[in-house]
C-alpha positions in Angstrom: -8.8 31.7 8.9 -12.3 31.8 8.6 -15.5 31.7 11.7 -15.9 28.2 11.0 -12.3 27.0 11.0 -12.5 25.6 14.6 -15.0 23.2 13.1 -12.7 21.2 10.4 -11.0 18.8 11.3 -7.3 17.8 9.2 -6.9 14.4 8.2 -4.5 12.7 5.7 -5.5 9.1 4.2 -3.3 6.5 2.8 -6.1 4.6 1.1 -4.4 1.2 0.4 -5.5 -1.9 -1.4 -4.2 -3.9 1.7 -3.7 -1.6 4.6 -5.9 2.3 5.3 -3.7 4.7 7.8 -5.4 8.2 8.8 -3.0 10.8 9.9 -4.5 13.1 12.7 -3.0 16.2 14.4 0.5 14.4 13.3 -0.1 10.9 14.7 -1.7 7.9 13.2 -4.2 6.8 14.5 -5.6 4.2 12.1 -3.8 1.8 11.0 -5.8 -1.0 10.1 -6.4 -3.4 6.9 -8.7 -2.5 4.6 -11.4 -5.4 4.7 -15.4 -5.1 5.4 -17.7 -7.7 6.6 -21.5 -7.1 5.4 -23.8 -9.6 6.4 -25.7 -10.5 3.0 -29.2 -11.0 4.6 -29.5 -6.8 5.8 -26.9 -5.9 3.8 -25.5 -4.0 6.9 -21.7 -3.7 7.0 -20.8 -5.7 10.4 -16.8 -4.8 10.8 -14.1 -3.2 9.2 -10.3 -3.4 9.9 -8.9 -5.9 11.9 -11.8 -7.3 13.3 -13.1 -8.0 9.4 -9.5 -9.3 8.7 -10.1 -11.6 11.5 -13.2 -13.2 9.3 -11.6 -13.5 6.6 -11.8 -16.8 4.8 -13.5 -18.1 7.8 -17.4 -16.9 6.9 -20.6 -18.7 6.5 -22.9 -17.9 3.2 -24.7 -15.1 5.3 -21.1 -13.3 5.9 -19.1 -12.0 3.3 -16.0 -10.3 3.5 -15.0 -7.7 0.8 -11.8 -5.8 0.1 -13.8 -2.9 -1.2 -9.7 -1.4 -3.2 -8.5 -3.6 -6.1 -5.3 -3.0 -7.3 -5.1 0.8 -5.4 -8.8 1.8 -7.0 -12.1 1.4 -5.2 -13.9 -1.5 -6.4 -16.6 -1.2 -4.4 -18.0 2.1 -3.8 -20.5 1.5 -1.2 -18.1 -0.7 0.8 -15.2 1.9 0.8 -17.4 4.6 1.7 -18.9 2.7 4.8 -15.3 1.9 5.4 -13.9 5.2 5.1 -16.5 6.6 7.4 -16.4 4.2 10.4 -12.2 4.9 10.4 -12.9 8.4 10.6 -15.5 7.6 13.2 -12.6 6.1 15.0 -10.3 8.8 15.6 -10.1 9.5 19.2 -10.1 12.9 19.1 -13.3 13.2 16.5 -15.6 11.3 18.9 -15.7 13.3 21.7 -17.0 16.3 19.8 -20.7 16.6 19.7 -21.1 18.2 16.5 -19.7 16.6 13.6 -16.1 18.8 12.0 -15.9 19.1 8.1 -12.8 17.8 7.3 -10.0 18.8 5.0 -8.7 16.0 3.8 -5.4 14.5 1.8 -5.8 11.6 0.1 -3.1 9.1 -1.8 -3.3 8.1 -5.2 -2.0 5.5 -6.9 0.2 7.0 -10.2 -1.2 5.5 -12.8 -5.4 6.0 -11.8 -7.6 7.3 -14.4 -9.8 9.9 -14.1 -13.2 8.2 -13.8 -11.0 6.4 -10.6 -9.6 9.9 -9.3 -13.4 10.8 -9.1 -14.4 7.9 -7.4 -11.9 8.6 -4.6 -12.8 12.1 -4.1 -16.7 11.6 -4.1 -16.1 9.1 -1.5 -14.3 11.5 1.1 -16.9 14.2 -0.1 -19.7 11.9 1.2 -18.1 11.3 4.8 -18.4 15.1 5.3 -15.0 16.2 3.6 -14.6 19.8 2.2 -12.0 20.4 1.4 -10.6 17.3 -0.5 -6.6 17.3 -2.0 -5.1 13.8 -3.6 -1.5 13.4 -4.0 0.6 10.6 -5.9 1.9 7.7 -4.0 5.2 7.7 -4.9 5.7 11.9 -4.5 3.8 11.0 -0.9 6.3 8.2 -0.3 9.3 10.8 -1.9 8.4 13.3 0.8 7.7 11.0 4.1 11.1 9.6 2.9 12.7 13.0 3.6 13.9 14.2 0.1 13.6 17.8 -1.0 11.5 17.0 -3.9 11.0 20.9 -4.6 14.8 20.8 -5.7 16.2 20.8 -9.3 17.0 17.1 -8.9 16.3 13.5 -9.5 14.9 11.1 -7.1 13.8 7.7 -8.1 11.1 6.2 -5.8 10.0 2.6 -5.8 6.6 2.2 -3.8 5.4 -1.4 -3.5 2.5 -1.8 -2.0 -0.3 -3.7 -2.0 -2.0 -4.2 -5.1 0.2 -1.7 -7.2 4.0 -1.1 -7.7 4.6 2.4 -8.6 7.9 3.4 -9.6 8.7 7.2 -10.4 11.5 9.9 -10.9 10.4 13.2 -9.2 12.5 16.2 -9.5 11.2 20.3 -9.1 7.6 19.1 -7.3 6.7 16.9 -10.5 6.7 13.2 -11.6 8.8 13.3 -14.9 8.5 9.8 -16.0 6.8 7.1 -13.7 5.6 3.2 -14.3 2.3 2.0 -12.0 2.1 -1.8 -12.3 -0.6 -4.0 -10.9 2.3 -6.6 -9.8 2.6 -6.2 -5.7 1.7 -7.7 -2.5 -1.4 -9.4 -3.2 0.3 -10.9 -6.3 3.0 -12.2 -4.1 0.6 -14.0 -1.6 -1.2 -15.7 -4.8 2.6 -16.7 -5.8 2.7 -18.4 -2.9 -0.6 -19.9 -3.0 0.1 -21.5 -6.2 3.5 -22.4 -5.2 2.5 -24.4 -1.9 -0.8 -26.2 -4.1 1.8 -27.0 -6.9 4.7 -28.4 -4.8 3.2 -29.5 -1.5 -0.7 -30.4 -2.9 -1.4 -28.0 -0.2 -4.6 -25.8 -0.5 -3.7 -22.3 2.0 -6.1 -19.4 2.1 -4.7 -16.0 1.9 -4.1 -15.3 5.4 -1.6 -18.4 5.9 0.2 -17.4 2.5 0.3 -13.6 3.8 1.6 -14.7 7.4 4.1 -17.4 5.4 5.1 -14.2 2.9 6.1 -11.7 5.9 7.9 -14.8 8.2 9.9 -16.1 5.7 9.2 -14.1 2.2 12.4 -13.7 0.0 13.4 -12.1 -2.9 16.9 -13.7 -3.0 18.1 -17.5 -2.8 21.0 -17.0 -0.3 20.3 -14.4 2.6 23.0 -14.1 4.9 20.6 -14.2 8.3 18.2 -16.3 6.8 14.8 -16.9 9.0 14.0 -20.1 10.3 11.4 -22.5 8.2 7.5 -22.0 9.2 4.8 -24.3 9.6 2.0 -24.0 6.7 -1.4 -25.5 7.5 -3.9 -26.2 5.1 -5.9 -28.8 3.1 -4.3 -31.8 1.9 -5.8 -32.0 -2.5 -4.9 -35.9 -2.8 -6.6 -37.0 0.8 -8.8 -33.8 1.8 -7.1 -33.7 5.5 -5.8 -31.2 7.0 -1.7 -31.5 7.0 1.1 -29.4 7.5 4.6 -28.6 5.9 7.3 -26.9 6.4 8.4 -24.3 4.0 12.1 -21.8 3.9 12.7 -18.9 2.9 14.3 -20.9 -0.6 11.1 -21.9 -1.6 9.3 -18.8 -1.6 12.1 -17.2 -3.2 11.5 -19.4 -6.0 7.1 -19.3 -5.7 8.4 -15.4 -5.6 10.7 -15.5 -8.6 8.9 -14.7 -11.8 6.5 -11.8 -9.6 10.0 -9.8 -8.7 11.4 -10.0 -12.2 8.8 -8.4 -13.4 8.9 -5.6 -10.6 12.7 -5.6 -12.0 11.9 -4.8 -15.2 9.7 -1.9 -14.7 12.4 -0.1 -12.7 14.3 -0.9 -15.6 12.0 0.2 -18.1 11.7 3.7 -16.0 15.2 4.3 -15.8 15.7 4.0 -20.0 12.6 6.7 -19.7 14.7 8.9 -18.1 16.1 12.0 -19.1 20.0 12.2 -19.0 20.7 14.7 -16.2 18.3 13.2 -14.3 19.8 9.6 -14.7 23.2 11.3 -13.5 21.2 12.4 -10.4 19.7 8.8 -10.1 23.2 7.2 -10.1 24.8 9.8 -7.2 21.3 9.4 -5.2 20.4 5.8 -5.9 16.9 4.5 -5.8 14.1 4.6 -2.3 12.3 1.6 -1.4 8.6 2.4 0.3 5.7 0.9 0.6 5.2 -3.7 2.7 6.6 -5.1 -0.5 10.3 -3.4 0.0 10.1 -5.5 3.3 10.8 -8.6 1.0 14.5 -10.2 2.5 17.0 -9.2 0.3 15.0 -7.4 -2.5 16.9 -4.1 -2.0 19.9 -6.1 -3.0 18.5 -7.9 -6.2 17.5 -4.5 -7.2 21.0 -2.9 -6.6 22.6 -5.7 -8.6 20.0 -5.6 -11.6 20.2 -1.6 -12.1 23.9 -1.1 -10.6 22.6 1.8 -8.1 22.8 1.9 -4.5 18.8 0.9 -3.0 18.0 2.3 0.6 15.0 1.2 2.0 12.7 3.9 3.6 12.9 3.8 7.8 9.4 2.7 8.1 8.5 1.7 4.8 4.3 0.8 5.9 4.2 3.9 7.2 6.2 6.3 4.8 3.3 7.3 2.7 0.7 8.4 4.9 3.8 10.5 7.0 4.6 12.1 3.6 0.7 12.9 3.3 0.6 13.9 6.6 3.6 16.4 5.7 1.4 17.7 2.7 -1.3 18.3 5.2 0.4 20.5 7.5 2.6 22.5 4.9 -0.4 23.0 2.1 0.6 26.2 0.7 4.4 24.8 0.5 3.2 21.8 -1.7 0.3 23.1 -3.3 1.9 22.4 -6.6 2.3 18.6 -6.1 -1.7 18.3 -4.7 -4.3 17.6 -6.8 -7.5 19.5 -6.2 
């Protein structure tokens, strides 16, 4: 404990390509989607979080919304740095202090990032005052807000489907042994959908309707045994340019869905021939974790249990699993300083 220690500040970041939750003195308290609004004319960022998600698709040419994470990466630097700063800047607990706390910070990272990205990442929380700056894997993040003991000598298999990436891993002694990050997730599903409702109905949606039509009805099976009622999707007729409406099931975005899952499928298949033996006997006692939006999907745990033969529990709060199991780092960093990247 040194002088200064009253002056930092712990926070852990799940810095998603869809959604960005801050952990702070063991409750979240951000939880919002990772969209900016920067008004092109001053080139001043003019929200961030739900109040930019609110503008989405609905801007003039002097508005412009960015999503400054592609596919778990920053895309943007300047955008996710003004972004990361005003969530901090949102903490309750951070604006009633009158001098600004260095923070020690934990940050998730997609599996597969490079290093050029991992630098990115950590330049960013250095320039909104962080100093002390760890990064962790999403899927041993997800592993450990899950609740498994990933220090002992056996395998888990975590499947994280988030936003822009999937990433599929088998952790055992603190360590990711063999793991799979694919840029087929969220997102991808909402463009399925997209393209399904323009294809079949001649309906042009924006990404908002398709996202509200993928959590209300989204399906990853053809026969669910409480199945959600149909929904109402509004949009732009492409033969007479009028607004219109139709009504779509859960059926139909199973099969917009289809080709998206199957590939998710195959990765988790393509993991599990990457695995070594003993681990793969561990796998089949322990069965595979769901985490991340995407393992919200209607009946995906199941197509996944009958494609690999494996049990498949889904994680209790699977939006909020990763930042808990960076939150978990956080507090215990001498116990996990092995898993953190510094």
């Amino acid at each position: 404990m040194g002088f200064f220690d009253f002056l930092t500040e712990e926070i852990a970041i799940d810095l998603g390509t869809a959604n960005t939750l801050i952990i702070h003195n063991d409750k979240v308290v951000v939880d919002a989607p990772s969209i900016v609004a920067r008004d092109r004319t001053t080139g001043k960022i003019i929200a961030v979080g739900r109040e930019a998600a609110r503008m989405q698709g609905k801007t003039h040419e002097n508005i412009k919304t960015i999503r400054p994470l592609k596919d778990g990466v920053i895309a943007d630097f300047d955008a996710s740095e003004k972004m990361i700063n005003m969530f901090i800047k949102d903490i309750p607990a951070l604006r009633k202090k009158w001098l600004t706390p260095s923070l020690r910070m934990v940050i998730c990272i997609p599996s597969g990032i490079t290093e050029v990205e991992m630098r990115a990442v950590k330049e960013s929380a250095e320039r909104v005052n962080g100093k002390e700056v760890y990064l962790i894997h999403e899927p041993m993040a997800a592993a450990i807000g899950i609740g498994v003991d990933i220090m002992q000598p056996k395998g888990n298999m975590v499947v994280d489907i988030g936003g822009g990436t999937t990433e599929i891993a088998v952790i055992a002694l603190g360590g990711i042994v063999c793991d799979k990050s694919i840029k087929i997730a969220g997102d991808v599903f909402t463009n399925d959908i997209v393209y399904y409702m323009r294809t079949q109905h001649n309906l042009y949606i924006g990404e908002r309707t398709a996202e509200r039509v993928k959590i209300e009805v989204g399906s990853a099976i053809e026969d669910l045994e409480h199945p959600p009622e149909d929904v109402g999707v509004q949009g732009r007729d492409l033969l007479t340019g009028k607004p219109k409406q139709v009504q779509a099931s859960y059926r139909e975005i199973a099969k917009a869905l289809d080709k998206s899952i199957l590939r998710v499928e195959d990765a988790v298949m393509e993991t599990l021939s990457k695995t070594p033996p003993e681990l793969a006997a561990d796998i089949y006692n322990t069965g595979i974790y769901l985490a991340g939006g995407g393992s919200m999907l209607r009946g995906l745990d199941k197509r996944i249990s009958q494609k690999t033969d494996l049990p498949v529990y889904i994680a209790e709060d699977p939006l909020r699993v990763v930042v808990h199991g960076t939150g978990i780092c956080l507090k215990n960093l001498n116990r996990y300083k092995s898993v953190l990247i510094k």
